[in-house]
FIDREN-468694 format. One record per residue: x negated, z negated, y of N, C-alpha, C in turn. Coordinates in steps of 0.1 Angstrom, whole numbers, padded with zeros to 4 digits, always signed. Layout:
N
XZYXZYXZY/...
//
This chain:
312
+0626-1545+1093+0633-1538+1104+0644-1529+1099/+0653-1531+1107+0670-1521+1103+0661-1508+1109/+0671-1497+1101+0668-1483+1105+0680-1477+1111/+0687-1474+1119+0698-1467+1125+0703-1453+1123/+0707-1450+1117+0707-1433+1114+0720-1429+1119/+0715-1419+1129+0726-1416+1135+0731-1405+1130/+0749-1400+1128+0754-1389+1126+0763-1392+1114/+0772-1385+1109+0778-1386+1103+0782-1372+1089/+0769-1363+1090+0767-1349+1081+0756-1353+1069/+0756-1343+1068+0743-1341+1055+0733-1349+1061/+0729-1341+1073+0712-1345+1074+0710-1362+1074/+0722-1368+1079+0726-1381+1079+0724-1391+1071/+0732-1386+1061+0736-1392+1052+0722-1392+1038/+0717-1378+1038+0705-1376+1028+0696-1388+1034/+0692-1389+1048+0683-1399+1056+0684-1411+1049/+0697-1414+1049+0705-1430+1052+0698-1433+1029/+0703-1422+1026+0701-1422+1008+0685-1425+1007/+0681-1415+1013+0664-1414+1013+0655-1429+1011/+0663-1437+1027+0654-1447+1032+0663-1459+1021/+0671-1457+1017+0678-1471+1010+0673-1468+0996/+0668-1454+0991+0663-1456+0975+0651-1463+0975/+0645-1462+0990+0629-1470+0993+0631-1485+0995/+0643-1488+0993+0646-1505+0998+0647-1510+1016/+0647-1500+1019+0650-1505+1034+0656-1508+1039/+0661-1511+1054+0671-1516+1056+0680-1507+1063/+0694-1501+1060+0695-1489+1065+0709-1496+1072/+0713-1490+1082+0729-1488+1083+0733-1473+1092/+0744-1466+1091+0746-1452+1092+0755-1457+1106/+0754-1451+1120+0761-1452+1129+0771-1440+1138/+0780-1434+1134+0786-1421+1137+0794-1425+1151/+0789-1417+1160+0796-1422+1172+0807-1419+1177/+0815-1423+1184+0827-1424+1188+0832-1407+1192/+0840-1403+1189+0845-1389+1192+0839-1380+1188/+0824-1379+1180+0819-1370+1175+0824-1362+1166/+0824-1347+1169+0830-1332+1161+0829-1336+1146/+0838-1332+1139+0832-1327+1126+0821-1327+1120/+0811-1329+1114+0796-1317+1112+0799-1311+1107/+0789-1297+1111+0791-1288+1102+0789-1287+1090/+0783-1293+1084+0780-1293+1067+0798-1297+1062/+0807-1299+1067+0818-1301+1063+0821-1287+1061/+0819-1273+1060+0823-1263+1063+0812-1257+1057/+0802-1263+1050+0789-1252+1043+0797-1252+1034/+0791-1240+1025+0792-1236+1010+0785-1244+1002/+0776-1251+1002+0769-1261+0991+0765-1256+0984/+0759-1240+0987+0751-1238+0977+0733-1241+0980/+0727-1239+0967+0717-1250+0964+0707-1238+0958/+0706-1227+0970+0699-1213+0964+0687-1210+0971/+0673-1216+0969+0666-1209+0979+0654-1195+0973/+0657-1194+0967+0656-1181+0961+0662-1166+0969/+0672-1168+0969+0687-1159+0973+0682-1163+0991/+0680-1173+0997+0679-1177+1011+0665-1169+1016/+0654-1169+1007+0643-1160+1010+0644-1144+1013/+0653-1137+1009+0663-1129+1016+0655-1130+1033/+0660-1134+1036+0655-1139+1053+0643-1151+1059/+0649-1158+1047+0641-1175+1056+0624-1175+1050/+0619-1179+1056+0602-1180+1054+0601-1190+1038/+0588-1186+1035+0585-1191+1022+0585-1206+1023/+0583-1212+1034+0581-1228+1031+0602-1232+1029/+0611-1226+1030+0624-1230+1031+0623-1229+1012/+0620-1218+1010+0621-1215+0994+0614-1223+0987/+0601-1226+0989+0590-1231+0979+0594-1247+0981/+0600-1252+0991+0606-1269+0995+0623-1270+0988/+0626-1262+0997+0644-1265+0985+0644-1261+0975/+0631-1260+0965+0636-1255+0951+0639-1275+0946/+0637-1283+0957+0637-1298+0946+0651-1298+0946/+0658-1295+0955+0670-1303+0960+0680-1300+0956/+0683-1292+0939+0693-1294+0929+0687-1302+0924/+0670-1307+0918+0670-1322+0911+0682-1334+0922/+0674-1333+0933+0680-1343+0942+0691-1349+0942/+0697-1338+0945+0716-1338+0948+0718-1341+0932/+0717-1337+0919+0722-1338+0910+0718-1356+0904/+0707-1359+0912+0701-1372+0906+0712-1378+0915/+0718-1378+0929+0727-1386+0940+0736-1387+0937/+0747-1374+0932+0762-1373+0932+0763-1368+0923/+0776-1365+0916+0782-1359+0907+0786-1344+0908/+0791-1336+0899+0794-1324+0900+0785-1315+0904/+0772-1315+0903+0765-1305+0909+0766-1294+0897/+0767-1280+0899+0769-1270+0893+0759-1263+0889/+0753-1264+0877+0740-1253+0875+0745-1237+0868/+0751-1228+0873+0754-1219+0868+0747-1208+0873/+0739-1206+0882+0730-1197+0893+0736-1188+0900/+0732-1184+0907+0740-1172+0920+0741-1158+0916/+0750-1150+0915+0753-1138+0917+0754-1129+0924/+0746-1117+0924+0747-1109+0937+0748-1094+0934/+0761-1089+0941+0765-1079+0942+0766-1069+0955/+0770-1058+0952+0771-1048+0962+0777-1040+0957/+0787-1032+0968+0799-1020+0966+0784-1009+0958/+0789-0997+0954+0781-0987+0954+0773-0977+0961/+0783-0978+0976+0780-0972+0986+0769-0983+0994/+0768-0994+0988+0758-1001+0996+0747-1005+0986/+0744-0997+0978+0732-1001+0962+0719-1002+0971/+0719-0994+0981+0704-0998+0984+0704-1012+0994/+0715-1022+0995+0713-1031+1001+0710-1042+0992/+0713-1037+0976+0707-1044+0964+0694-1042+0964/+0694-1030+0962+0673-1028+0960+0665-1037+0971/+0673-1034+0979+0664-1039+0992+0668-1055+0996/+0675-1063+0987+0674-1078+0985+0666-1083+0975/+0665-1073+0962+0655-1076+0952+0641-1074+0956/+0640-1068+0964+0623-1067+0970+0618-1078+0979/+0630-1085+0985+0627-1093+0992+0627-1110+0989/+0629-1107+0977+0632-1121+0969+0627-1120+0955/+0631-1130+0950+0621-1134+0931+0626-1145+0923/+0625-1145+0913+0627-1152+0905+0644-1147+0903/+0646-1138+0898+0657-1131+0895+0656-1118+0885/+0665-1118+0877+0671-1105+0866+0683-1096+0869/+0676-1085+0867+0688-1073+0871+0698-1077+0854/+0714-1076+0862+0723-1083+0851+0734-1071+0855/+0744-1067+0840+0754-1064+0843+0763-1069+0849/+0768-1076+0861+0779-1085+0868+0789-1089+0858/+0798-1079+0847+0807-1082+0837+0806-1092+0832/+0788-1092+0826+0787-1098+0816+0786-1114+0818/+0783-1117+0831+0788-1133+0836+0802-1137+0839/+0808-1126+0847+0813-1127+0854+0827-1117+0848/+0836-1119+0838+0847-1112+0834+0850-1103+0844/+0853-1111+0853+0868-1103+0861+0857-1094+0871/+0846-1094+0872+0835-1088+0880+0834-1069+0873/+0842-1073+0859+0839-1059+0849+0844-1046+0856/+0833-1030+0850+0839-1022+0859+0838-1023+0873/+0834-1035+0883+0840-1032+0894+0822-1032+0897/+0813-1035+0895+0798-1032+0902+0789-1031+0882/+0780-1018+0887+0773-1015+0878+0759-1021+0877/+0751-1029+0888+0746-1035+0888+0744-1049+0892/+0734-1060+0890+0742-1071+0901+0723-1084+0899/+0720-1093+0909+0707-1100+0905+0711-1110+0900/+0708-1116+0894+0711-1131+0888+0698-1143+0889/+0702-1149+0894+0691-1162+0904+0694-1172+0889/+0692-1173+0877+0698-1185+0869+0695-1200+0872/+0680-1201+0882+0681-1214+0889+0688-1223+0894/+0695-1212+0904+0700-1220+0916+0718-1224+0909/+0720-1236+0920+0732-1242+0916+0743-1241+0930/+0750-1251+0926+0759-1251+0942+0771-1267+0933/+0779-1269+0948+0785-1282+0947+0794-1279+0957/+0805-1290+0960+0816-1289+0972+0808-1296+0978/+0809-1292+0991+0800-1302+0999+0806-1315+1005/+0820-1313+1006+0829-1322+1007+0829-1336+1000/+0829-1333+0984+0829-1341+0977+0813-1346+0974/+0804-1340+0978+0790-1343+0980+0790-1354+0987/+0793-1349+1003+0790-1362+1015+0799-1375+1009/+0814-1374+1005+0822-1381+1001+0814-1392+0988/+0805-1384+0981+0798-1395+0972+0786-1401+0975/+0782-1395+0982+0767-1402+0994+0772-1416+1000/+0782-1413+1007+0786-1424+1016+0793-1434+1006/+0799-1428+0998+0805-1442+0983+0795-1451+0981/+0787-1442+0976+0771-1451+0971+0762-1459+0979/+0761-1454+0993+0754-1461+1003+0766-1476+1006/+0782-1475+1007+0784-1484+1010+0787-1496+0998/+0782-1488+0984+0780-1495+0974+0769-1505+0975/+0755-1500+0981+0742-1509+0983+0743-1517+0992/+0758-1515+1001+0758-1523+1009+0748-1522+1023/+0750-1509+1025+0747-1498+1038+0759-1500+1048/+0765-1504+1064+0774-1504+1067+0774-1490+1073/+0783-1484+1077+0787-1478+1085+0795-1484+1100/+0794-1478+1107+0800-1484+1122+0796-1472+1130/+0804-1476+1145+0801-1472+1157+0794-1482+1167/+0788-1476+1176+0785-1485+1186+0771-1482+1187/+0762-1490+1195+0747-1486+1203+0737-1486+1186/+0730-1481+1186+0720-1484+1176+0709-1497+1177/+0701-1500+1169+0691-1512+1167+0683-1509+1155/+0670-1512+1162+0657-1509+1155+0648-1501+1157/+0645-1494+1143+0641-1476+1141+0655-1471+1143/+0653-1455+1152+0667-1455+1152+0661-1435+1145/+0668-1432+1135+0665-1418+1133+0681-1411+1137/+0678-1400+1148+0687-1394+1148+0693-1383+1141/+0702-1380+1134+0705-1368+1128+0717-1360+1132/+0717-1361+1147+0732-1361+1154+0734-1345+1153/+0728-1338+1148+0728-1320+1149+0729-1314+1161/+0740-1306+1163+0739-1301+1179+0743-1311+1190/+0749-1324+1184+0748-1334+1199+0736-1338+1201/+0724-1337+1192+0711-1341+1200+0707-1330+1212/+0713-1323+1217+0706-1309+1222+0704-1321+1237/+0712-1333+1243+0704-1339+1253+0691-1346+1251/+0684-1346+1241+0671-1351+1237+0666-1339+1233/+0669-1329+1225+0660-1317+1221+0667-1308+1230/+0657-1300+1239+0663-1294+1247+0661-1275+1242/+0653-1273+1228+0654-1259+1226+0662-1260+1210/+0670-1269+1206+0682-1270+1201+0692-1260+1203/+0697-1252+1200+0708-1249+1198+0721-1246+1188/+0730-1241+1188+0741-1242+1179+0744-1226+1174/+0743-1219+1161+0747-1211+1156+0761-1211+1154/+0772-1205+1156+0782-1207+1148+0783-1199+1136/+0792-1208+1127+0802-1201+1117+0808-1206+1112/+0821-1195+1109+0829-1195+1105+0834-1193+1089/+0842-1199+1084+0849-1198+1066+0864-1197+1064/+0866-1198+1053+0875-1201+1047+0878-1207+1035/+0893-1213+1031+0893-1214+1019+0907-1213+1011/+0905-1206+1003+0917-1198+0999+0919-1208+0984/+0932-1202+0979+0938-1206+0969+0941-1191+0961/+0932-1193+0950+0934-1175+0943+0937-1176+0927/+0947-1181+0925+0950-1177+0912+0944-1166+0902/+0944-1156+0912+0945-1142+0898+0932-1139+0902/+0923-1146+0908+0907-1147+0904+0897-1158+0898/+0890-1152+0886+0882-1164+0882+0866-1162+0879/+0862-1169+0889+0850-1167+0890+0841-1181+0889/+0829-1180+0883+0825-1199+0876+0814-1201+0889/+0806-1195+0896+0796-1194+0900+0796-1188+0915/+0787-1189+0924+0784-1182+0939+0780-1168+0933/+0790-1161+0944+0788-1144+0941+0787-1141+0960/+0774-1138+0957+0773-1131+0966+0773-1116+0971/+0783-1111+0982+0781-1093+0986+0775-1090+0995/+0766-1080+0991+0756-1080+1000+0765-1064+1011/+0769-1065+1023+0769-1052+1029+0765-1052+1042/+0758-1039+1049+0755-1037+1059+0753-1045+1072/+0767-1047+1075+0771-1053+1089+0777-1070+1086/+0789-1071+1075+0793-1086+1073+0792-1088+1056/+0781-1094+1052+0777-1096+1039+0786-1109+1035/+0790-1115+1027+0795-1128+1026+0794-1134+1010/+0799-1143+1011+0791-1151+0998+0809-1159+0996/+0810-1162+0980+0826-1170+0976+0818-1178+0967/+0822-1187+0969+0820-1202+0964+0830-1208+0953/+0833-1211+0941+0843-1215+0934+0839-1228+0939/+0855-1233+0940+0856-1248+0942+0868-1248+0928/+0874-1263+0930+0882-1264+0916+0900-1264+0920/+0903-1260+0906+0917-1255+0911+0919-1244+0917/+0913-1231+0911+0914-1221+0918+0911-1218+0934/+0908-1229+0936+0905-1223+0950+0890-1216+0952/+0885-1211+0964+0872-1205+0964+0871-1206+0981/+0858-1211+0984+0852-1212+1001+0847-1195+1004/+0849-1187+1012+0848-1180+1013+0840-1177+1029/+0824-1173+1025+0819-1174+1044+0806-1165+1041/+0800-1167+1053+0803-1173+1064+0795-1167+1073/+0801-1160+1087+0800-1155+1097+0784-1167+1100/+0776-1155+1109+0763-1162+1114+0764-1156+1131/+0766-1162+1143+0771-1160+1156+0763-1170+1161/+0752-1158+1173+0744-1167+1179+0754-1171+1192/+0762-1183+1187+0772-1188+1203+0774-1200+1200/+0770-1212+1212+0780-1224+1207+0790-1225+1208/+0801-1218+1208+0813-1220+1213+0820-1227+1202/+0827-1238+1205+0836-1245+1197+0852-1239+1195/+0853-1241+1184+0869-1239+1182+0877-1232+1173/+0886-1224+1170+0893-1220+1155+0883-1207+1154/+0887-1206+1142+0882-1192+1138+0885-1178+1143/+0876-1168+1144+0886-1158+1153+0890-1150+1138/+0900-1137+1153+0910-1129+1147+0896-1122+1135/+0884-1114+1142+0879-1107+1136+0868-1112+1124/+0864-1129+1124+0861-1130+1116+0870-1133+1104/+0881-1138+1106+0894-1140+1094+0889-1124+1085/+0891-1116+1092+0897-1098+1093+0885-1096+1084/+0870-1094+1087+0859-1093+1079+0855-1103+1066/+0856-1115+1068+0854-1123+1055+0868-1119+1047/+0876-1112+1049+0890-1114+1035+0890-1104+1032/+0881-1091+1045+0880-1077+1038+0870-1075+1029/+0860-1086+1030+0848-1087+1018+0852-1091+1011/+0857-1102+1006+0866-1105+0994+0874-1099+0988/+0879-1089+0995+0885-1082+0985+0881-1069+0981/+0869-1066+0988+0861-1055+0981+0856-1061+0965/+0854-1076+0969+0851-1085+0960+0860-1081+0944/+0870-1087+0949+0881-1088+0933+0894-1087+0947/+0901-1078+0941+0914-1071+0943+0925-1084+0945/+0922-1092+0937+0928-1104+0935+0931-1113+0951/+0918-1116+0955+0920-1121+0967+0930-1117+0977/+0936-1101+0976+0947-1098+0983+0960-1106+0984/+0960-1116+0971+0973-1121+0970+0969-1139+0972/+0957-1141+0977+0953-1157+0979+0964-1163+0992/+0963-1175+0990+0966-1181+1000+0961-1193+1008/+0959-1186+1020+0947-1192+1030+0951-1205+1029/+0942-1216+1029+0941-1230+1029+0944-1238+1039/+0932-1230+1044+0918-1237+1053+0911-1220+1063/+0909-1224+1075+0900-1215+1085+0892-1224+1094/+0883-1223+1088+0874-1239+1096+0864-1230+1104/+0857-1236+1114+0839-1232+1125+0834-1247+1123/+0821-1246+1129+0813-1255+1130+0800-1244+1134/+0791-1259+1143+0782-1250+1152+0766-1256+1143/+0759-1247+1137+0748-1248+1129+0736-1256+1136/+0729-1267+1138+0717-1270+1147+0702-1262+1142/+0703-1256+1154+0691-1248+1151+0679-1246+1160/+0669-1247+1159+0654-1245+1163+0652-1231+1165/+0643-1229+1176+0640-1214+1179+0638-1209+1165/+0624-1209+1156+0623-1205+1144+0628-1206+1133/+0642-1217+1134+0655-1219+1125+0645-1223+1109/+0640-1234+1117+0632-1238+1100+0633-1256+1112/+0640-1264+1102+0643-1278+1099+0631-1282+1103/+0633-1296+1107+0618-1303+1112+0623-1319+1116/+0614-1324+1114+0611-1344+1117+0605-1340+1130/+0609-1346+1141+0599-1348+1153+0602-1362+1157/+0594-1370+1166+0589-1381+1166+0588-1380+1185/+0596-1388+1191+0603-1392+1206+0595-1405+1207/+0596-1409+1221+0591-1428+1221+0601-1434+1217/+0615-1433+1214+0623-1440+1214+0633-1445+1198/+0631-1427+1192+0638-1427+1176+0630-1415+1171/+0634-1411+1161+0624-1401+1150+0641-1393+1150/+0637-1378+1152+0647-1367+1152+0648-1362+1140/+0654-1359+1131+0658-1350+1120+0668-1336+1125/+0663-1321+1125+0674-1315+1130+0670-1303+1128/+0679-1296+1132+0678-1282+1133+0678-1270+1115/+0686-1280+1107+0685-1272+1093+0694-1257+1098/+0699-1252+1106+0698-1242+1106+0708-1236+1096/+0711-1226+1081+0719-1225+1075+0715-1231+1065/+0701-1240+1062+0703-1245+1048+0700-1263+1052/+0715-1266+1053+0717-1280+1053+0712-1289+1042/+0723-1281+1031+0723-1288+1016+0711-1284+1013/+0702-1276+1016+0692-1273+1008+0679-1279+1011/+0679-1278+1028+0666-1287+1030+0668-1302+1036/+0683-1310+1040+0683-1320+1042+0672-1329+1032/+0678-1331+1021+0672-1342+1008+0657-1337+1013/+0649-1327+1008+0639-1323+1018+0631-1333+1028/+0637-1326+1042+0637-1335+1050+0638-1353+1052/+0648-1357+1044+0649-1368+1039+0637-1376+1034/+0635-1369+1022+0624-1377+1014+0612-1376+1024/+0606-1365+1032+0594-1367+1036+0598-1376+1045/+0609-1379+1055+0610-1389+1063+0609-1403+1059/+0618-1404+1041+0615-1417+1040+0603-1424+1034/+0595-1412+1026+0581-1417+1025+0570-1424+1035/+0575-1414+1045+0564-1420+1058+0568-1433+1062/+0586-1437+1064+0586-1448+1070+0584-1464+1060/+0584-1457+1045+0581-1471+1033+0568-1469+1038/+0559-1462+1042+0544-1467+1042+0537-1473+1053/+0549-1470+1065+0547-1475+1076+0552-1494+1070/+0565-1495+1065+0568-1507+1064+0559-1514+1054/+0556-1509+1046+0542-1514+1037+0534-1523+1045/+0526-1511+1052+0515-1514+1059+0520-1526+1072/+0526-1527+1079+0536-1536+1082+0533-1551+1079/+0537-1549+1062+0539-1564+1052+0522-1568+1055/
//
């Protein structure tokens, strides 16, 4: 039996990888006029350590596979681990991320991070976690699938059909919704940073992402709205004024890129396989795409090799 996987993002694409490392018969179907996904606009970091911050233990204790994952699929995955800072006037938003999270060492920032010197006296260091361009992620997913000779196309599906359409499924899942957020991506010469540094403050905390060639993804606004469209005035205004509390440097970057995309998310914003009369839904990763797609993926594709097994 063909498997139809609908969508054209992470959750997609990990699916389409999943069920083709099990030998199946896969082809990827992105439909006609469909948005962006949003995972074109994640940071690709691969932290769930740092994510337990907020997200429930099963997000942490499940994405700790998915740097094996991603680094066994594509190229470039980055093992350098996450960095986390805070101004001075906001130290207790340090203490009070360290309490909420583990598997981390109180570090001088300097000492990883040069140009970080002098500017924060304390900082956590996650040396786990990794991160990747997510760009060049999906871009080597779909290489390799149409290596095995996976098609891609448009048009009706046939078969198993697994959808991973994100917030277009919201006419089949009807307590779906869309988070937005917003990024950037600058070009910063006179900053160098090897690793995800994250600032932790109050009201707009934000996280910079090294990509290559100086540039750095800078995000990312969390807005319970589905509203589609550019980036606004005031999130521009808050993510560049975190950055540059960041390194001074970012004053003199030049904006790239100002991309949105709308997050699929479940009331409880924790990812899930649900099972229709019609196709098997993959959806709702919520902010950790990169982290719990492959996740999601593998338990999906286990079940359906044992279904086809059992089948033969």
């Amino acid at each position: 039996m063909i498997h139809s996987v609908l969508g054209g993002g992470v959750t997609a694409l990990c699916c389409a990888m999943a069920l083709s490392d099990r030998g199946l018969d896969v082809e990827v179907i992105v439909p006609d006029g469909a948005p962006e996904p949003a995972s074109r606009f994640a940071g690709g970091m691969l932290a769930p350590f740092c994510e337990g911050e907020s997200a429930p233990e099963l997000i942490v204790a499940k994405g700790q596979a998915s740097v094996n994952w991603w680094a066994a699929h594509v190229p470039d995955v980055v093992r350098r681990g996450t960095l986390v800072v805070a101004p001075p006037r906001d130290v207790s938003e340090l203490e009070r991320f360290a309490r909420a999270t583990r598997e981390h060492d109180w570090v001088s920032p300097g000492d990883l991070e040069p140009d970080l010197a002098g500017r924060f006296a304390r900082g956590l260091f996650f040396s786990s976690e990794a991160h990747l361009d997510p760009r060049h992620a999906l871009s080597s997913l779909k290489s390799s699938l149409e290596s095995r000779g996976v098609s891609f196309r448009t048009g009706a599906p046939r078969g198993r059909i697994v959808d991973c359409r994100g917030v277009a499924s919201h006419d089949e899942l009807a307590d779906l919704r869309g988070v937005r957020g917003e990024m950037l991506i600058v070009h910063a010469p006179d900053v160098t940073l090897t690793r995800p540094v994250r600032l932790l403050h109050p009201r707009f905390p934000c996280y910079i992402v090294p990509r290559e060639n100086g540039r750095y993804m800078i995000g990312a606004t969390m807005v319970e709205s589905a509203r589609r469209g550019g980036v606004t005035a005031r999130a521009a205004m808050e993510l560049l004024s975190a950055a540059y509390t960041l390194h001074p440097g970012f004053a003199e970057a030049e904006i790239l890129e100002l991309g949105a995309g709308l997050r699929p998310s479940f009331p409880d914003n924790i990812p899930a396989i649900r099972h229709a009369a019609d196709r098997i839904h993959v959806n709702g990763m919520y902010r950790h795409g990169f982290l719990m797609a492959p996740v999601c993926a593998e338990q999906l594709a286990t079940e359906l090799a044992e279904l086809h097994a059992h089948a033969d």
